[in-house]
C-alpha positions as CSV (number, residue, x, y, z in Angstrom):
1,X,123.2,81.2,113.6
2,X,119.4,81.7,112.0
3,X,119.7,82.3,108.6
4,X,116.2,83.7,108.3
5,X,117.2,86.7,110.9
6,X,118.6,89.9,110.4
7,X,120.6,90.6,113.3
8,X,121.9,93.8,114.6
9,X,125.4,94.7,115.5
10,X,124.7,94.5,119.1
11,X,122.8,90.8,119.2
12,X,126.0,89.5,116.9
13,X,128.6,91.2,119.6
14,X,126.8,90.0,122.6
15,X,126.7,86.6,121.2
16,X,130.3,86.7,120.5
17,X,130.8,88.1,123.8
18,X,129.6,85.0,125.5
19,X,130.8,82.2,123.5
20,X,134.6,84.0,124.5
21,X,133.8,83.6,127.8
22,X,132.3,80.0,127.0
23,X,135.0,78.4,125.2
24,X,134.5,75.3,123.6
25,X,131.4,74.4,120.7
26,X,129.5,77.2,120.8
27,X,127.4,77.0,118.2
28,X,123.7,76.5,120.0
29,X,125.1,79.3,122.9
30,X,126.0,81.0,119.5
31,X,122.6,81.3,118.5
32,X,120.4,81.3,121.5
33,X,122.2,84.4,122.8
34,X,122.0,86.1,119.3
35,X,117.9,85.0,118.9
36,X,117.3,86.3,122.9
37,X,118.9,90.0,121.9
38,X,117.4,90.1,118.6
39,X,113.6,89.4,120.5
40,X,114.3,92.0,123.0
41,X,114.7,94.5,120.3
42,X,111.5,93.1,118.4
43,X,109.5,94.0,121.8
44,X,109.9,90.5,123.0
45,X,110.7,89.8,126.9
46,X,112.4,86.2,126.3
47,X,112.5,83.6,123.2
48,X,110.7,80.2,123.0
49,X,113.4,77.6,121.9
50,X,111.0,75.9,119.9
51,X,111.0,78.5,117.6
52,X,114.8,78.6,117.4
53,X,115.1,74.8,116.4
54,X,113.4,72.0,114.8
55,X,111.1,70.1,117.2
56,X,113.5,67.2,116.9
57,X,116.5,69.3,118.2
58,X,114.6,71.5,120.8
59,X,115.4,69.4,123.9
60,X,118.7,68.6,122.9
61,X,119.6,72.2,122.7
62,X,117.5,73.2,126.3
63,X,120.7,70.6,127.6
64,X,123.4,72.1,125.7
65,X,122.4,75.2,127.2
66,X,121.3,74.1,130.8
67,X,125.5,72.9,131.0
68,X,126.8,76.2,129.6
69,X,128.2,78.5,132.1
70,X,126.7,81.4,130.4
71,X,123.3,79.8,131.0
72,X,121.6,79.8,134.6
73,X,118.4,78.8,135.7
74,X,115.9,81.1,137.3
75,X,116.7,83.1,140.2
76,X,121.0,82.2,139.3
77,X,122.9,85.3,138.0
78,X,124.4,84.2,134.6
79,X,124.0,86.8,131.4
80,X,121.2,84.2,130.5
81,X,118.0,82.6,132.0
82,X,116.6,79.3,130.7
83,X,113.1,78.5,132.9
84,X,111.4,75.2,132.5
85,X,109.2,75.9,129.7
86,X,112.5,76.2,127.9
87,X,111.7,80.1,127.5
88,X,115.4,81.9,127.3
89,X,115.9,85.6,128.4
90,X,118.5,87.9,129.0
91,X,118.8,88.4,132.8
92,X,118.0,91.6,133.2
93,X,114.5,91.4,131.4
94,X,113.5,87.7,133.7
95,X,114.4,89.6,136.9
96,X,112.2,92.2,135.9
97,X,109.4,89.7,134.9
98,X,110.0,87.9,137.7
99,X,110.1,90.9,140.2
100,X,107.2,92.8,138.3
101,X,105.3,89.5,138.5
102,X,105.8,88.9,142.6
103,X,105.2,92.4,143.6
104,X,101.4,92.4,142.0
105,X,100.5,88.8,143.4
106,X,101.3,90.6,146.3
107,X,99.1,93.7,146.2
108,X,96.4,91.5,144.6
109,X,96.5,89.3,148.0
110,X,96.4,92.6,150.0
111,X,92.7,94.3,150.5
112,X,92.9,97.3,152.7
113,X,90.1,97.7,155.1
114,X,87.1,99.5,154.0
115,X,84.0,101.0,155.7
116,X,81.2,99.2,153.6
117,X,78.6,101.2,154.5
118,X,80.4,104.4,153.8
119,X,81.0,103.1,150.1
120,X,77.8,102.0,149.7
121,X,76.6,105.9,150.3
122,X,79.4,107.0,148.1
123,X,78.4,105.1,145.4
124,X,75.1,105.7,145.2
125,X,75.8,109.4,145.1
126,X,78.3,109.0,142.4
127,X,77.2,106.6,140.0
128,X,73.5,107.6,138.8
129,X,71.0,104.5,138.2
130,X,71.8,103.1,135.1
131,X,70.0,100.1,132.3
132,X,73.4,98.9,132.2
133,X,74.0,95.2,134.2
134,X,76.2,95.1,135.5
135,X,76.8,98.5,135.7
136,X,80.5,98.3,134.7
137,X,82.0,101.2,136.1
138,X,80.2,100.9,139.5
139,X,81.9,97.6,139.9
140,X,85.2,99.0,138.8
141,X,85.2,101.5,141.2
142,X,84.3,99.2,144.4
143,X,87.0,97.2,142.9
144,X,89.6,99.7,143.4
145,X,88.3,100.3,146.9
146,X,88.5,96.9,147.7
147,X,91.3,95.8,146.2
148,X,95.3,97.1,146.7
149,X,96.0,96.6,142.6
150,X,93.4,97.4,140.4
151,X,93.0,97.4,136.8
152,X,90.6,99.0,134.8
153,X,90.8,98.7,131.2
154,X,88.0,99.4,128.1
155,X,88.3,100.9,124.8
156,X,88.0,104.5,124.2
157,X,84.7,106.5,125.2
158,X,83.9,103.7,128.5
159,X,84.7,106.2,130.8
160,X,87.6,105.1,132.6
161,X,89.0,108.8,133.1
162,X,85.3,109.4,134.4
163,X,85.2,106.3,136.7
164,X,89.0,106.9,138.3
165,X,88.0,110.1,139.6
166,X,84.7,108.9,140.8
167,X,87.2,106.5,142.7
168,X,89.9,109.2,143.8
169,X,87.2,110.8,145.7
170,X,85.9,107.4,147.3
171,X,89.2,107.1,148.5
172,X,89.1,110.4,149.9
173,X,86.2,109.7,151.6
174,X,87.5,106.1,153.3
175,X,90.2,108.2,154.3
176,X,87.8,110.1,156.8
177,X,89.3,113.5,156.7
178,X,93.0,112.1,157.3
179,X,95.5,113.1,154.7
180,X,95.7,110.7,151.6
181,X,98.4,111.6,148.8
182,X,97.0,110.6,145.8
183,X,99.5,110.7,142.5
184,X,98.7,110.8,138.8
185,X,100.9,109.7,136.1
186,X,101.0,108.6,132.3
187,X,103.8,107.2,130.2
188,X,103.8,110.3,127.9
189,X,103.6,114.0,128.3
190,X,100.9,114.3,125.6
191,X,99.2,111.7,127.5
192,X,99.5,113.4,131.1
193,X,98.3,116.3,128.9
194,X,94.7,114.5,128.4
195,X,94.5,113.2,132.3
196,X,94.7,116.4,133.5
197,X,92.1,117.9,131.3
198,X,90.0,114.9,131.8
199,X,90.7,114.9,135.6
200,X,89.2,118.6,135.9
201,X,86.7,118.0,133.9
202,X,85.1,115.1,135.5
203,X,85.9,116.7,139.2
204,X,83.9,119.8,138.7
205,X,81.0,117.5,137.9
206,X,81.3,115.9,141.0
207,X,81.4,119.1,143.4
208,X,77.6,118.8,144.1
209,X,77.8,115.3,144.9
210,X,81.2,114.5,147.3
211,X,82.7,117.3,149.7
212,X,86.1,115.9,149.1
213,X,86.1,117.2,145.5
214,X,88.3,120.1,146.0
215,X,90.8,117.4,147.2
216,X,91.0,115.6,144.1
217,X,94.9,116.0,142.6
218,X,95.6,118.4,139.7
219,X,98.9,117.7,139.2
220,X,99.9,115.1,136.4
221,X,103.3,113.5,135.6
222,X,104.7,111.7,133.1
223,X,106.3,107.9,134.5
224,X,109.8,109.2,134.2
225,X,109.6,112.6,135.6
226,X,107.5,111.1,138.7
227,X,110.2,108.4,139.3
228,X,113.0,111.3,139.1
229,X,115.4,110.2,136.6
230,X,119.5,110.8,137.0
231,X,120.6,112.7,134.5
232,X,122.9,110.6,132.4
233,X,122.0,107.3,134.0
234,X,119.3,105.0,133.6
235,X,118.0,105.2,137.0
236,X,115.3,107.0,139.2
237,X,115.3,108.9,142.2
238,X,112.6,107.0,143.9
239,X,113.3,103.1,144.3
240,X,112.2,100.4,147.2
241,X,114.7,102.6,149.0
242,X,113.3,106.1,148.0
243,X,109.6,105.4,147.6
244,X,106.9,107.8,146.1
245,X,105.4,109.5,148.4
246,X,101.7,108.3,147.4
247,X,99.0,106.5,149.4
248,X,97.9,105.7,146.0
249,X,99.3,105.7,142.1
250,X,96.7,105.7,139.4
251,X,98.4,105.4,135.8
252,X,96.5,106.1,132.5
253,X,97.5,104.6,129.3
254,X,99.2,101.7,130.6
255,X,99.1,99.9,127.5
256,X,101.9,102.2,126.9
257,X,104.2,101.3,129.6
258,X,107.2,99.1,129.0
259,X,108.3,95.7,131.3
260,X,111.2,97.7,132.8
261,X,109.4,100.9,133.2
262,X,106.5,99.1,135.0
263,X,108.7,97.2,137.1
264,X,110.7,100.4,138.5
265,X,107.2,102.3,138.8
266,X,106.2,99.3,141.4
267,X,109.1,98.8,142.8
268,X,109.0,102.2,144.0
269,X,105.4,102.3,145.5
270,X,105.7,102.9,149.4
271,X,104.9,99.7,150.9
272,X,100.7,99.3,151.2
273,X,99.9,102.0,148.9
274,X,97.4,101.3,146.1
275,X,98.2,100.8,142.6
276,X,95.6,101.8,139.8
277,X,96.5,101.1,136.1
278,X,93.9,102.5,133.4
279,X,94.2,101.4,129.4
280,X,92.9,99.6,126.7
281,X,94.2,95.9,126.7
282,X,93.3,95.5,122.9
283,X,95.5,98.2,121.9
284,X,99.4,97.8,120.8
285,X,101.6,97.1,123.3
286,X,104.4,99.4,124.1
287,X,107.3,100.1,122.0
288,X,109.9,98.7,123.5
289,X,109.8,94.8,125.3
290,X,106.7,93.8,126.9
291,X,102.8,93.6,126.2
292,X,102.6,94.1,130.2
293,X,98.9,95.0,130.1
294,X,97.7,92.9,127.9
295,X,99.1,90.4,130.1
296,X,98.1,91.6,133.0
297,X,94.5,91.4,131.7
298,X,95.0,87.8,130.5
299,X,94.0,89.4,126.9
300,X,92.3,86.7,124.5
301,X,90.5,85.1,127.6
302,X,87.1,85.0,129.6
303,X,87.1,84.8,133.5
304,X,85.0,85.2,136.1
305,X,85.3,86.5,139.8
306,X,85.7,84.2,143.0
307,X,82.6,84.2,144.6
308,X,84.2,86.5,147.7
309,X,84.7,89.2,145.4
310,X,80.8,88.5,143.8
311,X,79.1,88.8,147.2
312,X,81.2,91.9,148.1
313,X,80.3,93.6,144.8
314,X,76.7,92.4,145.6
315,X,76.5,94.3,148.7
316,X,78.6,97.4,147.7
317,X,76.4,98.2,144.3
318,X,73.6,95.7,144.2
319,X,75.2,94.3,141.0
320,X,75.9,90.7,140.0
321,X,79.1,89.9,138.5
322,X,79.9,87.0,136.2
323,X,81.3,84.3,138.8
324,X,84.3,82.0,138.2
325,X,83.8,78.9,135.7
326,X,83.7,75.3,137.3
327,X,87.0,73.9,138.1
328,X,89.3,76.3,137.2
329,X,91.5,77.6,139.8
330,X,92.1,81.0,141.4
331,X,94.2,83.2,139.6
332,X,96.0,85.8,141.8
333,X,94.6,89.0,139.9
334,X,91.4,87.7,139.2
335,X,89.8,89.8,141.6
336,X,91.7,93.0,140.8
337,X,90.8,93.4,136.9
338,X,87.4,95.2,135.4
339,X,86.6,95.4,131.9
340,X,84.2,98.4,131.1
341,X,82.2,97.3,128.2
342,X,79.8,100.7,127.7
343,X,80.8,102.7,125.5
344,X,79.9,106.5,126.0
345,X,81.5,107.9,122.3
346,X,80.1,105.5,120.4
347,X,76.8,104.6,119.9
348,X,75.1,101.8,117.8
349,X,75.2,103.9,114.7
350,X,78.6,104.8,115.1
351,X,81.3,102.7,112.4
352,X,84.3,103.6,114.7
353,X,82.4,101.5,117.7
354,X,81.1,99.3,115.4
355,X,83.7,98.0,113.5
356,X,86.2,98.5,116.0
357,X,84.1,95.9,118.4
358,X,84.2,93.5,115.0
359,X,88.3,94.2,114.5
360,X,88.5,92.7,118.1
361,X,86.1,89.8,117.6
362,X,87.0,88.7,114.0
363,X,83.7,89.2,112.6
364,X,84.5,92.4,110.3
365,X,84.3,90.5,107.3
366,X,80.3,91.2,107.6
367,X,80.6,94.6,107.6
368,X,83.1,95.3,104.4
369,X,80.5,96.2,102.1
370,X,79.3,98.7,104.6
371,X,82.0,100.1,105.1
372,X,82.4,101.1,101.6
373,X,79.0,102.4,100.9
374,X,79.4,104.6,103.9
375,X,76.9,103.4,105.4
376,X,79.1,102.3,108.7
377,X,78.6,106.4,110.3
378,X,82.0,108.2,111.0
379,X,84.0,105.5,108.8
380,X,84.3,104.8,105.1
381,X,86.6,102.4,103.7
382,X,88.6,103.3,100.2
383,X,91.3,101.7,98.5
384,X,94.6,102.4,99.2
385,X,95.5,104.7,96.1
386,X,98.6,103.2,93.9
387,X,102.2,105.2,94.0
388,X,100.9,107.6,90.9
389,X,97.7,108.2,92.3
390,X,98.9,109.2,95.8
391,X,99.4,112.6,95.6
392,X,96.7,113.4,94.1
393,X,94.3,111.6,96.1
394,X,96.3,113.1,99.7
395,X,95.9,116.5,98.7
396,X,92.2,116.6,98.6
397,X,92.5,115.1,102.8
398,X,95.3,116.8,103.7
399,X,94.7,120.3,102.9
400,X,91.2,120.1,104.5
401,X,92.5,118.8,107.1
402,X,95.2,121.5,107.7
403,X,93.8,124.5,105.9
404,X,92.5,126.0,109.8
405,X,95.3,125.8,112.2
406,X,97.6,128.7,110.6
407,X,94.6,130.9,110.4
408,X,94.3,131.0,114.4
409,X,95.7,134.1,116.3
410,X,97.4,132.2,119.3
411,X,99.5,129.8,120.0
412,X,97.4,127.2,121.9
413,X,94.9,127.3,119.5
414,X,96.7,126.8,116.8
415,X,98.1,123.6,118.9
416,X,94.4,122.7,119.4
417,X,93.2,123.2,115.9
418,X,96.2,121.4,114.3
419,X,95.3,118.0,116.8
420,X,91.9,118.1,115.5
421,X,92.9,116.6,112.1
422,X,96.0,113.5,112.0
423,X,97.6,111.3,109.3
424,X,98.1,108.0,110.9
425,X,100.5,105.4,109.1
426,X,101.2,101.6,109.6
427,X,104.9,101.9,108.0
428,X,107.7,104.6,109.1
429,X,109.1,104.2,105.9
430,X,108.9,104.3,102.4
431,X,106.3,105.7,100.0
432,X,103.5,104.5,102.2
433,X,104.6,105.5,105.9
434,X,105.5,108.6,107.5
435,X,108.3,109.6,105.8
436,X,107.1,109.2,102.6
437,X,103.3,110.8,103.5
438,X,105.0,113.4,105.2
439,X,107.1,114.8,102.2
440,X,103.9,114.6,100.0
441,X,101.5,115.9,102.9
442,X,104.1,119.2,102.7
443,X,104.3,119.4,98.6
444,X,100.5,119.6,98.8
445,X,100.2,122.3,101.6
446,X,102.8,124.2,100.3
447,X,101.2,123.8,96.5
448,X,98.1,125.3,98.0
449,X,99.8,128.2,99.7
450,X,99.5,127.2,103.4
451,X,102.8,126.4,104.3
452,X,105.9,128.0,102.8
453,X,108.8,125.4,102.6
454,X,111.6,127.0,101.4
455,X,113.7,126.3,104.2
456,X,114.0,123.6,106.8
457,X,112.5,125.5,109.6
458,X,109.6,127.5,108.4
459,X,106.0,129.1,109.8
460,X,103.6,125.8,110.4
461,X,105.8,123.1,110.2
462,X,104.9,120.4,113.1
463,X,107.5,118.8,114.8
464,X,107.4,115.5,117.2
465,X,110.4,115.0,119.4
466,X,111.8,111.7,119.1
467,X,113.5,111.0,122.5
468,X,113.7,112.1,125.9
469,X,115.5,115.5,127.3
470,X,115.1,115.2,130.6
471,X,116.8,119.3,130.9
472,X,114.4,120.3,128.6
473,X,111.4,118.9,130.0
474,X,110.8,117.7,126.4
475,X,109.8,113.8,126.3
476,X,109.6,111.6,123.2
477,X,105.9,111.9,121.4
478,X,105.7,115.3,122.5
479,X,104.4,117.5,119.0
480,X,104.5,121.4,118.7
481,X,104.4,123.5,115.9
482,X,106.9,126.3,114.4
483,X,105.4,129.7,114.0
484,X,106.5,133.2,113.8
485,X,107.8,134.7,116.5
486,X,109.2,138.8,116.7
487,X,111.3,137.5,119.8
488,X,113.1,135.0,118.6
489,X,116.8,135.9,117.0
490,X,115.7,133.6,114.2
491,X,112.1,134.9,113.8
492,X,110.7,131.6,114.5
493,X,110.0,129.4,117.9
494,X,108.6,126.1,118.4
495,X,105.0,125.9,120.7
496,X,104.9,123.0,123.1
497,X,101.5,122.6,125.1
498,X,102.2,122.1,128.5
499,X,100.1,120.4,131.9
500,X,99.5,124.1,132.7
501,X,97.5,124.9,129.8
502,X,99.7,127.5,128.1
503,X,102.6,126.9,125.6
504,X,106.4,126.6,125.8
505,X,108.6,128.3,123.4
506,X,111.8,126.8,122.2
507,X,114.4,127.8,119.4
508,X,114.1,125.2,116.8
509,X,117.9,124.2,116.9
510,X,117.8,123.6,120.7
511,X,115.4,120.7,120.2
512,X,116.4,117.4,120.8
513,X,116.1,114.8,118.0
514,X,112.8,115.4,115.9
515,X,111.1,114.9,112.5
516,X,108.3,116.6,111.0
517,X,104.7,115.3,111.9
518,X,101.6,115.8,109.6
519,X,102.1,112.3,109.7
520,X,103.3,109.9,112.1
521,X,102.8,106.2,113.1
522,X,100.1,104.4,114.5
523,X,102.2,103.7,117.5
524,X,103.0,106.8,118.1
525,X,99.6,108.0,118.4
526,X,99.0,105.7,121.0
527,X,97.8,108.7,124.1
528,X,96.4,110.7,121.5
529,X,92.7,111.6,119.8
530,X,91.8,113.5,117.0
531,X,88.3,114.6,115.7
532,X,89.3,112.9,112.2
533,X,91.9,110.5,111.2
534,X,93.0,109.4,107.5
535,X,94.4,106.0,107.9
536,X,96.9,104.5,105.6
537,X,97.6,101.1,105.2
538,X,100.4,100.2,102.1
539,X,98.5,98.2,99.0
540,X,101.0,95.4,100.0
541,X,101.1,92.7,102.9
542,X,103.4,93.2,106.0
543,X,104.3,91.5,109.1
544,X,103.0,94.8,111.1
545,X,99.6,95.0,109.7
546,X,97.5,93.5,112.6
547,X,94.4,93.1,114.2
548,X,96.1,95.8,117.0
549,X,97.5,98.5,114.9
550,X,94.1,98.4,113.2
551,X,91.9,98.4,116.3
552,X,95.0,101.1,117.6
553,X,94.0,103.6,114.8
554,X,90.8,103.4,114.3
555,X,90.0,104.6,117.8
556,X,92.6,107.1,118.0
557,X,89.1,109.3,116.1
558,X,86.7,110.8,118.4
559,X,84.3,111.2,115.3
560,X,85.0,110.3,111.8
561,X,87.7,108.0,109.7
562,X,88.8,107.2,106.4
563,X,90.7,104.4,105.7
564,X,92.6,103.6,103.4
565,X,93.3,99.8,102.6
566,X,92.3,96.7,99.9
567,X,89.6,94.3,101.1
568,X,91.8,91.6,101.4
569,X,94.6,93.5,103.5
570,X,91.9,94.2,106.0
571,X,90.8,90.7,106.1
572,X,94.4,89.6,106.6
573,X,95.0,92.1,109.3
574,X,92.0,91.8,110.7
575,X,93.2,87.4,111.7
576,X,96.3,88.8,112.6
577,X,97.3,89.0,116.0
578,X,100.8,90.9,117.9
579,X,101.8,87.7,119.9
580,X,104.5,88.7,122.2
581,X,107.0,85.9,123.9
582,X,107.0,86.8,127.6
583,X,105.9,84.3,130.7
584,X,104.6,87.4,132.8
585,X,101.0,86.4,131.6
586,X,101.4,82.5,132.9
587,X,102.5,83.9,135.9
588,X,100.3,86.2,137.2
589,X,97.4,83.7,135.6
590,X,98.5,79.9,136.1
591,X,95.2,77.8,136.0
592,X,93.5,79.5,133.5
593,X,94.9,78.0,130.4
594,X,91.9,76.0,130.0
595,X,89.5,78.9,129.4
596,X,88.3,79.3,126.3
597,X,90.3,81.5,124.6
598,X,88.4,85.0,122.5
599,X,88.3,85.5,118.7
């Protein structure tokens, strides 16, 4: 086995598992099996055997393992898949690559039919003359229209939210009065939390200009509670042979969404219903295995749009769309994904757009001295402050940030003054990531007299549940805070916003596993927005620290960050990229390898 890995118990057993079954030299089965666990666990869908073995020995091993009888090739059901491009997966994660990858060819060949003329009205109504060409949003939404699978990513402040219900209601009106069931569902509860809001917002600015507003779907779900799961299973209630009952799925914060999630969420949309998946494709990728949106999007890479799609566009908004490149071939999704490239939040003077747009091109090294100075509006950039200094420094940050939320009289606004104001960390652990912020955020508040923390559970403390209780109704990533409460046989209850606007109370020692949150990770923020952020990055190199978890947490501010990090860190970061192994992406885009690839 790989020397240069640390495996876990489960990648060694499985491997051993096999080769008992194998008999014989097992020693490439050995490690290939132990490398394709291990990359599942580090978000990967499969492993590349040419980063298993020298160059000299990669085709010699794709042989050993093409003859081993734990090894099939694709579409054969053996514990192990080996496709041509000598990519190696565990079964379950190429079926659900494969599957995933079929179904939305599929919808991307389908394109219901569409009463031109009554989107052209509805367009114009909605979407207000703008300088922008094309105008972005506009196109997305005839997109959508047109197309059974659509995809509409862009950073925060582009108005996706804005533009999908601007959509909804265009669907609506195709439907011509007839019923259309229309669901709405996010990966997390905190981000269902923020779709609903800002799906009633943007429909009560559309009453004067569509008579199907009143239609438009309140209701918002997290992926898991829409699918149904079993309790104490790892399966839904709605599959190909349950389907939702939806004419039409929109999704928000699909960066979020996991390979196996995304493939149970399709494989359970009624057959010709519409599929519409909103999120940023430069943000992190999920969790756990798969960067399915960034795939999707064919992230890193220009196209353009067959010239079918431009003329249609043409005569549904008057725009003109980018068209395809000369010679390369048609890629099935082509058609179906929209990049908003506006950004409403962030103007020109604003150093979250600003030097988020650099993160993502690799120019940032221009603006560092900017950055500094404070001249860069909303975002300054300090030095990470070495292991004597930290406290010190924190305090100042922290107890600014948190001196209002206790001082509120209810509930709910405590919740909303306490998410105005967020520690984001690179690391979980050690002095530098959340665990070790977080015992430091609380010496400081307590120092100061805001919190008391004489015992575990006390007034103020913030709590983020850590997995999923489905009995509950309490999902992992969902925060609430600890305050007094005369009801309680303890004293003290735990607040939980919920999609109905009004908190849920729970005892403290019936909540499912959780830690304490002044601070948490910069992929667990992923769904969320503050007003400020402090953003720490270690004083030291690691693998993690990449252009994505920067980009990630930078936006994650609606108006103002500091960040903490060394000039060279940034830089390093900054050329950094997550690379993912998965062959979902040369799959849903085969022929356009030769375009020239982005910064």
């Amino acid at each position: 086995m790989r020397e240069d890995v640390q495996f876990r118990a489960i990648d060694i057993v499985f491997a051993d598992f096999l080769c008992s079954r194998e008999g014989g030299n097992t020693g490439v089965l050995r490690t290939a099996a132990a490398c394709a666990s291990f990359a599942v666990g580090q978000g990967n869908i499969c492993v590349d055997l040419a980063d298993l073995f020298d160059r000299d020995e990669v085709a010699a091993a794709a042989d050993r393992l093409r003859c081993s009888k734990m090894v099939g090739k694709p579409g054969e059901y053996r514990p192990l898949v080996l496709d041509e491009a000598n990519r190696l997966y565990l079964h379950r994660y190429w079926k659900y690559e494969s599957d995933l990858a079929k179904a939305l060819i599929s919808m991307a060949a389908d394109q219901p039919d569409v009463d031109t003329e009554l989107l052209k009205d509805g367009l114009f109504r909605l979407f207000p003359p703008t300088a922008e060409s094309p105008d972005w949003q506009k196109t997305a939404a005839a997109a959508a229209v047109r197309n059974r699978f659509c995809v509409i990513s862009g950073g925060p402040g582009t108005g996706k939210t804005t533009t999908v219900v601007k959509i909804i209601a265009l669907l609506l009106e195709q439907a011509k009065g007839s019923r259309m069931r229309i669901g709405l569902a996010a990966p997390t509860g905190k981000a269902a939390a923020r779709l609903k809001e800002s799906i009633y917002r943007a429909g009560k600015e559309l009453e004067t200009r569509t008579t199907v507003a009143e239609n438009i779907p309140a209701d918002v779900a997290t992926i898991q509670r829409l699918l149904g799961v079993i309790p104490d299973s790892c399966r839904f209630r709605h599959n190909a042979g349950n389907p939702l009952p939806f004419e039409a799925l929109v999704v928000d914060e699909a960066s979020m969404v996991p390979l196996g999630l995304m493939t149970k969420l399709v494989e359970a949309l009624a057959p010709g219903s519409r599929l519409i998946l909103l999120g940023d494709r430069d943000q992190l990728a999920s969790v756990e295995a798969g960067a399915v949106l960034g795939d999707i999007c064919n992230t890193g890479h220009r196209f353009g749009f067959s010239p079918e799609f431009q003329a249609f566009i043409a005569e549904a908004t008057g725009c003109s769309v980018p068209e395809r490149c000369a010679g390369d071939s048609a890629a099935p999704l082509a058609d179906s994904v929209v990049v908003l490239q506006k950004n409403y939040r962030f103007d020109e003077e604003s150093g979250i757009g600003l030097v988020s747009t650099a993160i993502n091109s690799g120019t940032v090294a221009t603006l560092l001295g900017r950055m500094k100075d404070g001249t860069t509006g909303g975002l300054i950039l300090r030095a990470t402050p070495p292991p004597d200094l930290l406290q010190k420094k924190l305090a100042h940050a922290v107890v600014a940030g948190f001196s209002d939320y206790l001082r509120q009289e209810s509930p709910d606004d405590v919740l909303r003054t306490f998410d105005r104001f967020r520690v984001l960390c690179a690391l979980r652990q050690g002095l530098y990531g959340v665990e070790g912020i977080n015992n430091i955020i609380e010496t400081c508040l307590a120092d100061e007299g805001i919190i008391k923390t004489d015992k575990q559970w006390y007034h103020g403390r913030p709590v983020m549940v850590t997995v999923n209780d489905y009995s509950l109704k309490l999902f992992n990533g969902d925060i609430g805070i600890t305050l007094n409460d005369p009801e309680s046989d303890i004293g003290l209850s735990v607040y939980f916003p919920s999609l109905n606007g009004q908190s849920r109370t729970y005892s403290p020692y019936r909540l499912p596993a959780h830690e304490t949150v002044f601070a948490m990770t910069i992929h667990k923020s992923q769904g969320s927005e503050f007003e400020r952020v402090l953003l720490v990055i270690p004083p030291f190199s690691h693998q993690i620290l990449t252009r994505e978890i920067l980009y990630t947490g930078l936006t994650r501010a609606r108006a103002s960050v500091e960040l903490w990090c060394s000039d060279e860190i940034f830089t390093a970061a900054c050329g950094r990229r997550v690379e993912r192994r998965s062959g979902l992406r040369q799959a849903l885009w085969e022929g356009f390898e030769r375009v020239s690839i982005l910064s």
